[in-house]
NUNU-78057 format. One record per atom (N, C-alpha, C, O): residue number from 1; residue in three letters; atom name; x, y, z. Coordinates in nm, 3 decimals. Example, Ala and Ser with C-alpha at 12.3 -4.5 7.8 and 13.67 -1.06 7.14 Angstrom:
<sites>
     k     r    a      east     north        up
     1   ALA    N     1.319    -0.569     0.780
     1   ALA   CA     1.230    -0.450     0.780
     1   ALA    C     1.320    -0.330     0.780
     1   ALA    O     1.424    -0.332     0.846
     2   SER    N     1.285    -0.225     0.708
     2   SER   CA     1.367    -0.106     0.714
     2   SER    C     1.290     0.003     0.787
     2   SER    O     1.341     0.114     0.804
</sites>
This chain:
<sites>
     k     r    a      east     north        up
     1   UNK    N    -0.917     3.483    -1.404
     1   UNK   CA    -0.899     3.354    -1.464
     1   UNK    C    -0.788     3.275    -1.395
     1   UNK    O    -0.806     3.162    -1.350
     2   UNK    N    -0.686     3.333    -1.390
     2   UNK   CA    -0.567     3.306    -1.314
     2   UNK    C    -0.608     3.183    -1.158
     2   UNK    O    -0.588     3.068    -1.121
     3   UNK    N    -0.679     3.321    -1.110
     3   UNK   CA    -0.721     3.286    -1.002
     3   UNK    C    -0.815     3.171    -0.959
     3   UNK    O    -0.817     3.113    -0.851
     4   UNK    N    -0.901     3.149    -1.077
     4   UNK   CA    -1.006     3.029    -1.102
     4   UNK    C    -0.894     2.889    -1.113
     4   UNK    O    -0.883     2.784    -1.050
     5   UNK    N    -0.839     2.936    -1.201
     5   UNK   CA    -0.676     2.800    -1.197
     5   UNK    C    -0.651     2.793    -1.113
     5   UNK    O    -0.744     2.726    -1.068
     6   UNK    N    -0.569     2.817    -1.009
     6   UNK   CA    -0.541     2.826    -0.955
     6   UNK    C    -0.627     2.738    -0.829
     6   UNK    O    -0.592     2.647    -0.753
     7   UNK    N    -0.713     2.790    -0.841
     7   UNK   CA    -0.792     2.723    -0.714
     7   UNK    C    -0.909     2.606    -0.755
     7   UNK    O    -0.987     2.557    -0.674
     8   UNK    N    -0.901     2.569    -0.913
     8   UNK   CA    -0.947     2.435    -0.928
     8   UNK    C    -0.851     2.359    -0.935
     8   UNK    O    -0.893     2.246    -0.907
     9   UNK    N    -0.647     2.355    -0.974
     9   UNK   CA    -0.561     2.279    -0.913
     9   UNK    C    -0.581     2.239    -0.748
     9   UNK    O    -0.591     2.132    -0.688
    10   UNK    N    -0.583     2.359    -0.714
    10   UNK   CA    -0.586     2.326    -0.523
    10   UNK    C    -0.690     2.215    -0.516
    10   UNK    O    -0.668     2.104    -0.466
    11   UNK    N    -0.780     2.245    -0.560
    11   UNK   CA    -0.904     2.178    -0.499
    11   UNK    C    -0.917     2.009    -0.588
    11   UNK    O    -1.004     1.928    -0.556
    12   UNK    N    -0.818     1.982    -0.695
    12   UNK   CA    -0.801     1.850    -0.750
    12   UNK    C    -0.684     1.805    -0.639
    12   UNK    O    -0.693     1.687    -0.606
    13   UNK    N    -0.571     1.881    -0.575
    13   UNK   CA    -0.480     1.806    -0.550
    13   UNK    C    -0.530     1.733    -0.402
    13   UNK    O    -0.496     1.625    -0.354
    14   UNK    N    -0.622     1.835    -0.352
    14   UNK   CA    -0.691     1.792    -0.197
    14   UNK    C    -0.796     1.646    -0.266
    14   UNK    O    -0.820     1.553    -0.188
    15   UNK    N    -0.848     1.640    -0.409
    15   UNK   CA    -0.917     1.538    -0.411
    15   UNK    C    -0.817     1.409    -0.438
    15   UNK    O    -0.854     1.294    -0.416
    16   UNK    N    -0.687     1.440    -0.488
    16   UNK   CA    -0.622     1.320    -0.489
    16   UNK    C    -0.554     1.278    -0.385
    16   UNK    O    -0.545     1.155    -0.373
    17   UNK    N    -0.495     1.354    -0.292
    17   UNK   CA    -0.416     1.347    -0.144
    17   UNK    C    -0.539     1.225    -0.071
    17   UNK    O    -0.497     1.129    -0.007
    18   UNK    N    -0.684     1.246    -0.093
    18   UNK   CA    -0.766     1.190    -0.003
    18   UNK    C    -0.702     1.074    -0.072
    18   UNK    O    -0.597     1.041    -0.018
    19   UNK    N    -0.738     0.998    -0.182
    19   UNK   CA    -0.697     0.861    -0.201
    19   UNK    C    -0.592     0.809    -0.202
    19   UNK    O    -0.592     0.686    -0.197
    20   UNK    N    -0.441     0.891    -0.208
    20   UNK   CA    -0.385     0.844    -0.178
    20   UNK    C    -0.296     0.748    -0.076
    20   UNK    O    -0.193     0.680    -0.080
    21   UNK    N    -0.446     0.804     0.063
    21   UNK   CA    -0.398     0.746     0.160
    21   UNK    C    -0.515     0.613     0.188
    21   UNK    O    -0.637     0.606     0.171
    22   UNK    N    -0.407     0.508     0.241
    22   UNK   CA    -0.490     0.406     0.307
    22   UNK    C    -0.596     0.385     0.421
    22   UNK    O    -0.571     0.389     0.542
    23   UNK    N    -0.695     0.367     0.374
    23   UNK   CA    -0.817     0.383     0.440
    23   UNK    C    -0.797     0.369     0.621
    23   UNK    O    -0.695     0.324     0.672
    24   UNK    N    -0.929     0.423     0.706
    24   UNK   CA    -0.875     0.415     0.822
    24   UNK    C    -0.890     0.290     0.886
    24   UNK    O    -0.960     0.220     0.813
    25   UNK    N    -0.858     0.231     0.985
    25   UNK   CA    -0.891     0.099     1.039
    25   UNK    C    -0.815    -0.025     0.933
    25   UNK    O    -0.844    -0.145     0.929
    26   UNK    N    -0.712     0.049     0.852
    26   UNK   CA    -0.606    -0.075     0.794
    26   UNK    C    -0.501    -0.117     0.848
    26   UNK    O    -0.422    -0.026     0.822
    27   UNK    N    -0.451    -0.186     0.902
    27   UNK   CA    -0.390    -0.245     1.074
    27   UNK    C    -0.232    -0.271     0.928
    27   UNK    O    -0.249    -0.369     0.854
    28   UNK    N    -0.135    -0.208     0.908
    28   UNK   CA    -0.014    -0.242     0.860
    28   UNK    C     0.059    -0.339     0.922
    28   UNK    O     0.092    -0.443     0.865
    29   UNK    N     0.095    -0.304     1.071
    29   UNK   CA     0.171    -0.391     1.079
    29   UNK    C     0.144    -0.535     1.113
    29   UNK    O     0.221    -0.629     1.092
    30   UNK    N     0.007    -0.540     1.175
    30   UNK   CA    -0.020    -0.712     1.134
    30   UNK    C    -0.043    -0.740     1.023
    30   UNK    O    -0.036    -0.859     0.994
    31   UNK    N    -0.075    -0.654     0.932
    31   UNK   CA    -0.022    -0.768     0.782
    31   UNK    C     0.107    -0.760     0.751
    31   UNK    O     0.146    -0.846     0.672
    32   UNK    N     0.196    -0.674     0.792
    32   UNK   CA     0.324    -0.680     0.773
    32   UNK    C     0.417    -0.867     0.842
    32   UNK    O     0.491    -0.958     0.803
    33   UNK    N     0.339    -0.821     0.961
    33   UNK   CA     0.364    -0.960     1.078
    33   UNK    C     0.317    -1.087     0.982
    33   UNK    O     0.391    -1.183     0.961
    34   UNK    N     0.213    -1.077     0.940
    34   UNK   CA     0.124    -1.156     0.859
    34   UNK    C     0.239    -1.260     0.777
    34   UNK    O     0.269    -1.376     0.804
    35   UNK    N     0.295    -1.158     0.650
    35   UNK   CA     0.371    -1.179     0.571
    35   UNK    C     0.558    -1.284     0.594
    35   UNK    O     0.619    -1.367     0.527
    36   UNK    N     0.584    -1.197     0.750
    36   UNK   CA     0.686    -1.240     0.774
    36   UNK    C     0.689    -1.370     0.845
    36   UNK    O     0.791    -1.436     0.869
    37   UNK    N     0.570    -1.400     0.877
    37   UNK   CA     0.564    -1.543     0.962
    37   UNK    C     0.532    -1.655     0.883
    37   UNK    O     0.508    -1.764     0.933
    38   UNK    N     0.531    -1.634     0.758
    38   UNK   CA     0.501    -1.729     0.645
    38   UNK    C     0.673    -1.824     0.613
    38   UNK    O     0.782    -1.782     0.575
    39   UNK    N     0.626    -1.952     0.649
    39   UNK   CA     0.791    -2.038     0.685
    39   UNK    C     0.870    -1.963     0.581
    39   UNK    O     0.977    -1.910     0.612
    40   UNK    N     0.810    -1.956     0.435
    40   UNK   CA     0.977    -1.946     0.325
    40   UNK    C     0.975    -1.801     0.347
    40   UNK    O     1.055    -1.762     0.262
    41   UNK    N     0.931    -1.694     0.410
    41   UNK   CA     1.006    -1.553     0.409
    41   UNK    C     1.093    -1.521     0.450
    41   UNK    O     1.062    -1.520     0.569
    42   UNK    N     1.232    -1.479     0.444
    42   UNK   CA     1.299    -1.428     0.537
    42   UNK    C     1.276    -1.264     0.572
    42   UNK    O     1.266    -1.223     0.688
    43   UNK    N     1.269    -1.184     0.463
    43   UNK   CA     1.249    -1.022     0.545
    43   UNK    C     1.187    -0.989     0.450
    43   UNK    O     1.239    -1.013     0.341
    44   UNK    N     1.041    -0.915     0.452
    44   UNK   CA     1.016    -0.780     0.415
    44   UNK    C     1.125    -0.686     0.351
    44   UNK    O     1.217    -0.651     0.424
    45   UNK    N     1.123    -0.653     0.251
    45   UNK   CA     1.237    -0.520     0.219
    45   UNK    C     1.137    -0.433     0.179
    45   UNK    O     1.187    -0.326     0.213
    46   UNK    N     1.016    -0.401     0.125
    46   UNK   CA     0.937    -0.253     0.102
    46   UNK    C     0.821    -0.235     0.105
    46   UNK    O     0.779    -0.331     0.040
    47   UNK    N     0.740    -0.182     0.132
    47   UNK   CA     0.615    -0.178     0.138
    47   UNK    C     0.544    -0.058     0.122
    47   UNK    O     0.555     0.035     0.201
    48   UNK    N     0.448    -0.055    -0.012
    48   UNK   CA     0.412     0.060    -0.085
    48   UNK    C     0.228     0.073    -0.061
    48   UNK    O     0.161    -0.030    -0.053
    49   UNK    N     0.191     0.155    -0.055
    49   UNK   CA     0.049     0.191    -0.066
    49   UNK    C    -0.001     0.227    -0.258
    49   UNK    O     0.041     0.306    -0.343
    50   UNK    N    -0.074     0.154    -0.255
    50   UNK   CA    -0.090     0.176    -0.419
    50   UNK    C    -0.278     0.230    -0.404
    50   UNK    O    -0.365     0.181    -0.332
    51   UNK    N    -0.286     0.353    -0.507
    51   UNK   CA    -0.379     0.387    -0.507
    51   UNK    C    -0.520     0.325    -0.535
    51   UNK    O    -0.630     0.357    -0.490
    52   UNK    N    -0.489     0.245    -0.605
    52   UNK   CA    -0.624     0.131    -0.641
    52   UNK    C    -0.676     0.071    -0.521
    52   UNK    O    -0.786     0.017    -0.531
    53   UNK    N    -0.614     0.069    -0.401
    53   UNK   CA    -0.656     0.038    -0.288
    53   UNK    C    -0.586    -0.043    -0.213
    53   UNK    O    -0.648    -0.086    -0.115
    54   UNK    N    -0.455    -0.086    -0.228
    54   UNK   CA    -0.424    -0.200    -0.130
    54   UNK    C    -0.298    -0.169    -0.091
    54   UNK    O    -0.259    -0.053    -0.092
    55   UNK    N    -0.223    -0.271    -0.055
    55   UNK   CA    -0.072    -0.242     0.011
    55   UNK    C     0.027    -0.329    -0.094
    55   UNK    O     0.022    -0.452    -0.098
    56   UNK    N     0.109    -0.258    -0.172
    56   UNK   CA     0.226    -0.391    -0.226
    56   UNK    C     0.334    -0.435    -0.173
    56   UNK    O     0.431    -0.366    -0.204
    57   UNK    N     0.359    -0.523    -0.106
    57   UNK   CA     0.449    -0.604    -0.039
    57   UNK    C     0.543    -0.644    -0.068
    57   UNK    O     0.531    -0.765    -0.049
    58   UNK    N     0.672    -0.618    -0.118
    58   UNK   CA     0.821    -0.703    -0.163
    58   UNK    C     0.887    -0.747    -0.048
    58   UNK    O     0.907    -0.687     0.057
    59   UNK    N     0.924    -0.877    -0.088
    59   UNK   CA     0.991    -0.928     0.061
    59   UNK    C     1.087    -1.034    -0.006
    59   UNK    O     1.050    -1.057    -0.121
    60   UNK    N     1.222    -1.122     0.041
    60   UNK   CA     1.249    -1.201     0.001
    60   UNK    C     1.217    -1.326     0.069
    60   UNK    O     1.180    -1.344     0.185
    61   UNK    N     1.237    -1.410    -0.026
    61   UNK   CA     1.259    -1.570     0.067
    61   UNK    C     1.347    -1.611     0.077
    61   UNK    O     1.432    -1.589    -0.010
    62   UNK    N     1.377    -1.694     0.188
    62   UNK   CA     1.506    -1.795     0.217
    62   UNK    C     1.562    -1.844     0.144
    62   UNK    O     1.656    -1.910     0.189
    63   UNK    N     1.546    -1.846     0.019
    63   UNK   CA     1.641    -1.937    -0.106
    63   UNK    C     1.664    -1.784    -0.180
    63   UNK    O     1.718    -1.804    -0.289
    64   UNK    N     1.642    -1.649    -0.159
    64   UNK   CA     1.703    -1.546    -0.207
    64   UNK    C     1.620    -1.479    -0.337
    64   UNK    O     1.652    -1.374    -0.391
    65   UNK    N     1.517    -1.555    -0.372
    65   UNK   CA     1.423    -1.505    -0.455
    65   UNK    C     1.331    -1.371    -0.399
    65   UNK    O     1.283    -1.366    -0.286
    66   UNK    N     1.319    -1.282    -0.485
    66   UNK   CA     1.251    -1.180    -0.459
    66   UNK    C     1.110    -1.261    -0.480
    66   UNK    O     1.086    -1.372    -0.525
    67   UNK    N     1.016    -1.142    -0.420
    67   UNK   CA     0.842    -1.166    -0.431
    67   UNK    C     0.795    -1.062    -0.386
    67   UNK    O     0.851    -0.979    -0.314
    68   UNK    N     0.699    -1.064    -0.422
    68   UNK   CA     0.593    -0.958    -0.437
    68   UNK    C     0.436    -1.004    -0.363
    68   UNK    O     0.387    -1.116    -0.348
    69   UNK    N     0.403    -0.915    -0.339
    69   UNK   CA     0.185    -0.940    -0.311
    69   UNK    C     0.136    -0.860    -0.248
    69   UNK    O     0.189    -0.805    -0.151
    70   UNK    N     0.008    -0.832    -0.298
    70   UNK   CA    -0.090    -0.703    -0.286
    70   UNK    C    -0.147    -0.724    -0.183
    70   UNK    O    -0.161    -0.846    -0.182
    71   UNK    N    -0.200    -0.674    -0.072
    71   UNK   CA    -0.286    -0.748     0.008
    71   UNK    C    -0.392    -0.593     0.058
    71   UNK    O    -0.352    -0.479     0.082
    72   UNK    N    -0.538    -0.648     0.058
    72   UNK   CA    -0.635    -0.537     0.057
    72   UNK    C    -0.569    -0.540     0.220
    72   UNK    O    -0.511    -0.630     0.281
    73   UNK    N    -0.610    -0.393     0.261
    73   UNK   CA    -0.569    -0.347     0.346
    73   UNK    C    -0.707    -0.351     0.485
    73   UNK    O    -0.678    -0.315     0.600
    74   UNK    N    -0.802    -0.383     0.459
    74   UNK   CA    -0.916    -0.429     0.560
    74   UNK    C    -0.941    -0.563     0.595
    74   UNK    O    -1.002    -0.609     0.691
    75   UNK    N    -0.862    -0.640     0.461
    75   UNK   CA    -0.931    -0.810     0.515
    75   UNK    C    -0.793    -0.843     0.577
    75   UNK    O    -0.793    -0.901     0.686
    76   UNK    N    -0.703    -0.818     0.533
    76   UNK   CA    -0.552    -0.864     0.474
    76   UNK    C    -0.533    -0.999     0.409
    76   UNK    O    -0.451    -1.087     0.439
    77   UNK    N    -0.645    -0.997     0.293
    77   UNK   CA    -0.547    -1.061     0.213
    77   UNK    C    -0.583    -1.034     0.090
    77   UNK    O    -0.668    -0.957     0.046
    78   UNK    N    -0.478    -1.138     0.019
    78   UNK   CA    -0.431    -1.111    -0.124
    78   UNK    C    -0.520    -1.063    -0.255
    78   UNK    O    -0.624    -1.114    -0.297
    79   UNK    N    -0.471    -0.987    -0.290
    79   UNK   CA    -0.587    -0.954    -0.369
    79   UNK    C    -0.477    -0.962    -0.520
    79   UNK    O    -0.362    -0.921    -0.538
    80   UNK    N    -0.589    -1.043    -0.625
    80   UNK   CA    -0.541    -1.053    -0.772
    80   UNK    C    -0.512    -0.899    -0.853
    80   UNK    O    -0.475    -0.896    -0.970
</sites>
């Protein structure tokens, strides 16, 4: 029994590792580039992979306001 546990954990954590990663052919750093060439940004500060599928973006702007945005990771862009 032990052993059955054991190896239906293994075999859920290999099914979640797959989604946790961002699909192949998702180009980061031109949407990263994307983001920073927008006039009011000044820098990128983090950038997270979220499992639902896309990339979340925090960056500030030039007047010092934080922001945020999701952007699908195949088109690059924003997704609601």
């Amino acid at each position: 029994m032990r052993l059955f546990l054991v190896s239906a954990l293994s075999l859920m954590a290999a099914s979640l590792n797959a989604y946790a990663a961002a699909p192949e052919g998702a180009k980061l750093s031109e949407i990263v580039a994307k983001v920073e060439q927008t006039p009011d940004v000044d820098y990128v500060d983090e950038v997270d992979w979220n499992d639902r599928g896309y990339y979340e973006i925090e960056y500030f702007m030039k007047n010092g306001a934080k922001a945020e945005i999701r952007i699908d990771p195949k088109t690059g862009e924003a997704v609601r």
